[in-house]
Each structure stands twice: as C-alpha cells, then as structure tokens.
C-alpha positions in Angstrom: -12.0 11.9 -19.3 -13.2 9.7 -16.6 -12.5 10.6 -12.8 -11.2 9.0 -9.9 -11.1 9.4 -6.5 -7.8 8.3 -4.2 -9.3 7.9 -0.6 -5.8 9.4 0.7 -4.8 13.1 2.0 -1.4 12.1 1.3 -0.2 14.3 -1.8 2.6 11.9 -2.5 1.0 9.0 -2.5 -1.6 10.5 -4.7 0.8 11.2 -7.3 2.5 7.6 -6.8 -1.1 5.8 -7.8 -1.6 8.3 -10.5 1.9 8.1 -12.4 0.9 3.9 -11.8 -2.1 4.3 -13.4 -1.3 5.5 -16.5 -4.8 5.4 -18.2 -7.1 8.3 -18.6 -8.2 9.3 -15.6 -8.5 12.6 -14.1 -7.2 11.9 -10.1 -8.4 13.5 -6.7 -7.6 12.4 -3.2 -9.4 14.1 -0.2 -7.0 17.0 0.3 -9.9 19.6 -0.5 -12.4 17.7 2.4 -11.0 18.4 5.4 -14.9 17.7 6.8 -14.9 13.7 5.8 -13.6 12.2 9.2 -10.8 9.9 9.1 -11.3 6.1 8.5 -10.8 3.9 11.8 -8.8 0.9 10.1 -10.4 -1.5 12.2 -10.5 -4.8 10.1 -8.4 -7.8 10.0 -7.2 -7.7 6.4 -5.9 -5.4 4.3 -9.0 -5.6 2.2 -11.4 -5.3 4.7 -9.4 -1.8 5.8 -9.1 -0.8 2.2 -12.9 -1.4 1.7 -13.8 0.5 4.7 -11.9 3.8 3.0 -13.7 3.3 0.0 -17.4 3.3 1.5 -16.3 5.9 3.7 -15.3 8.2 0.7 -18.0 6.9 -1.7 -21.1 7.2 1.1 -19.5 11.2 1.7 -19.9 12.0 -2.0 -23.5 10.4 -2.5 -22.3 7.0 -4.4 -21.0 9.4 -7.6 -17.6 8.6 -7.9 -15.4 5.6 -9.0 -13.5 5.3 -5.8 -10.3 4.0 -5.2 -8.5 2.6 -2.0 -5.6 0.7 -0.9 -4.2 -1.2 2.2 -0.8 -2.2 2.2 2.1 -3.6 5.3 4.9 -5.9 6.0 4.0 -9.4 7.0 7.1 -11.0 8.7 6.8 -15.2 8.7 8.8 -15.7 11.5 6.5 -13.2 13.7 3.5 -15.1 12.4 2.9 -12.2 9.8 3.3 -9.8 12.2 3.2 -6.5 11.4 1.0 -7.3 8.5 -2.4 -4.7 9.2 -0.4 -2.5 12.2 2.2 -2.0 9.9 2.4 1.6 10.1 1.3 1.6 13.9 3.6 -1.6 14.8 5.6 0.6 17.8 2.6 2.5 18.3 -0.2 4.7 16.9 1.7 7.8 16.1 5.0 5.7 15.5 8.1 7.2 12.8 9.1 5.0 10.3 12.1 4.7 12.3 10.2 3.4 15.3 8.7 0.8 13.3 11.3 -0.4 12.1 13.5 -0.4 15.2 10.5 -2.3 17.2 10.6 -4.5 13.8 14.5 -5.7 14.5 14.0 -5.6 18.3 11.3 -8.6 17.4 13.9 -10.5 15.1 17.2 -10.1 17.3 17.8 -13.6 18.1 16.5 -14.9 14.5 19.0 -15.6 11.7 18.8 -14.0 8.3 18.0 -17.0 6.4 14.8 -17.2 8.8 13.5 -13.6 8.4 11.7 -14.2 5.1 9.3 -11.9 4.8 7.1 -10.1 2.0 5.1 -6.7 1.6 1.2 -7.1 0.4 -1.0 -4.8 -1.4 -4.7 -4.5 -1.6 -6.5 -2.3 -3.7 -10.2 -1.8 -3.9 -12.2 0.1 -6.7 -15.6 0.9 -5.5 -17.6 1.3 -7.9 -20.8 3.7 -7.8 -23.5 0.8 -7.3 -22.0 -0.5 -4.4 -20.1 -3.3 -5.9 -15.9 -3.4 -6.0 -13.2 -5.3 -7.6 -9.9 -6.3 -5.3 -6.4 -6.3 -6.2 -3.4 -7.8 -4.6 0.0 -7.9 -4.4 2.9 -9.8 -2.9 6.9 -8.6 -2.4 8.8 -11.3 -1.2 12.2 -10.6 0.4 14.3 -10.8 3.2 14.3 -8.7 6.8 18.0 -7.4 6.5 19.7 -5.3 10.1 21.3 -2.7 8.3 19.7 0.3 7.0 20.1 0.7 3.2 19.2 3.6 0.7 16.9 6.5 0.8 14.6 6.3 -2.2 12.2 4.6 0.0 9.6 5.1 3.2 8.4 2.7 6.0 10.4 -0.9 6.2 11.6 -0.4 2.9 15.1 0.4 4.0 15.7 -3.2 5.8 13.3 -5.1 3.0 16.3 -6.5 1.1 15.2 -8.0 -2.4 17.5 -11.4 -2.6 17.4 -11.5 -6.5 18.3 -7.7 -6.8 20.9 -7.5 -4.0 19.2 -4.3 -3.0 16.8 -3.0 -0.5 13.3 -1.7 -1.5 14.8 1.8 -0.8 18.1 1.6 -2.6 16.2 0.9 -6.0 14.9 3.5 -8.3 11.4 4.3 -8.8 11.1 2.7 -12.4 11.8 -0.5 -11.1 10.3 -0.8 -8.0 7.3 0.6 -9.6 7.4 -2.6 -12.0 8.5 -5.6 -9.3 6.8 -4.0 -5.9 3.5 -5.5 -4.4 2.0 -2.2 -5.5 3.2 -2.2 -9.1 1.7 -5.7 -9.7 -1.4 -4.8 -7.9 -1.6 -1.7 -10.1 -0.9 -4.0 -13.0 -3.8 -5.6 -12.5 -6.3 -2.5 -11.9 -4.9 -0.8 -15.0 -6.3 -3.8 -17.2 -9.9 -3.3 -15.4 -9.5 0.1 -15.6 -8.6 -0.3 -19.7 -11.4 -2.6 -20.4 -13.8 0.3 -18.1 -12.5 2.7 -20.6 -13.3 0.6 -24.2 -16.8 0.2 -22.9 
C-alpha cells in the first residue's frame, strides 16, 4: 500500500479527501506534528496557496512522501471574484462561518438574485517526492441565495443555492455533493492520476 500525506490538521477534512479517494492509499494529515509551523497562505491563487502547503509539508519530511494539498473558496462575479483566496478570512482572520457569510450578503444587499452568480473552485496539488506536482481544479457554479438553507454543510455552503438542484450546497447529502461539488470533480481527476500511479 502506497501512502499519502493530507497537508491539513483538520480530522474531518482528512477523512472527506480519503473517503474521495477511494484508491489504495494509506492517509495521514499532520495531526501527529504539532512542530511543522503553520503555512502563511500568502499567494494570489488557490494553486499557488495549495503549492505553498505542499512544499512546506514535503521539505519537513525530507522530500519522502507523496504529498497532497488543496486550496479551495467562493468567487462571487458580481464582487469581481471576491472572496475567492480570503474566503475563509473574508470578515476577518479569525472569522466564523457565520461572519463570513454575513459580511458576504452585507456586500450583495443592493444586487438582485439573478446577478449573484457565483461558483466555488478547488485546487489540488500532489507533490510529488522529486519536486515536481500535478494540479487539479474544480469549478461549482451556482447562485448567492439570502436565506440560510440546510445543515449538512460548512462555510458559504448554506447560501450557495445549486439552480439545477433547487437546493443549497448544505441541504444536499454527502453522496451527491461528493459527485457534483468543485471538490468531487477535482478529486475525479486526482483519482485517475492516482490509478495510473498505482498500475505502474
């Protein structure tokens, strides 16, 4: 069995990307490091934030792992793809979900429905031990919606209405967001490299 490591101290998310990947791997995240420093997310992109994880992690463990990193946020169009990096930090550095989201519909008061198109992106790097990596991406598109719908879900996902589905990313159930989300199709497409890794 091969492994991986998830550049992420968050348990939950760990066990999101390995139920999405679905290949044999065996999965670690950075829970058991408490000495490798947090990443400043300083780029512009999401990939060049989800790149800077991965050399952070890989350069702590000597180059020896595959590595595996990810960058994801809301990109509003009428806010000029605002949040789209500060996503999680939009009201703030230490901001709730529910701050976010709140500063979110503060921006888009005075902008009709029809104009608050809007879709979630995912970028996710492998890093692979000789210093090259392969990107990933994903794209959600939907609709910025002022009511607060379901509770299957975490950051804007609750005000992220999917037009075609009627529902919000947060009233849907994990089976099927995990096949239509900006992450699932991202993950999609790592599980085929990941696949072809494996028959090699």
């Amino acid at each position: 069995m091969h492994s991986l490591l998830i550049a992420t101290r968050n348990r939950h998310k760990t066990g999101e990307l390995a139920t999405l990947l679905g290949v044999a791997f065996c999965v670690e995240d950075l829970t058991a490091h408490p000495d490798l420093p947090d990443v400043e997310e300083t780029g512009e992109t999401f990939l060049d934030n989800a790149v800077l994880k991965a050399l952070a992690a890989s350069r702590h463990f000597g180059g020896e792992l595959l590595v595996l990193a990810d960058d994801s946020g809301l990109e509003v169009d009428a806010l000029a793809g605002a949040p789209g990096v500060r996503s999680a930090r939009y009201a703030g550095e230490k901001a709730t979900d529910e701050e976010n989201n709140a500063a979110l519909l503060a921006k888009l008061k005075n902008i009709p429905l029809e104009k608050r198109t809007a879709f979630f992106r995912c970028v996710l790097v492998l890093y692979k031990r000789d210093g090259s990596y392969d990107y990933f991406e994903g794209k959600w598109s939907g609709q910025i919606i002022d009511e607060r719908r379901g509770n299957n879900g975490f950051g804007y996902d609750p005000i992220f209405l999917v037009p075609e589905l009627k529902k919000t990313a947060a009233e849907l159930p994990a089976e099927i967001k995990n096949k239509v989300s900006h992450r699932g199709q991202a993950f999609a497409l790592l599980r085929k490299k990941l696949g072809e890794r494996l028959k090699k």
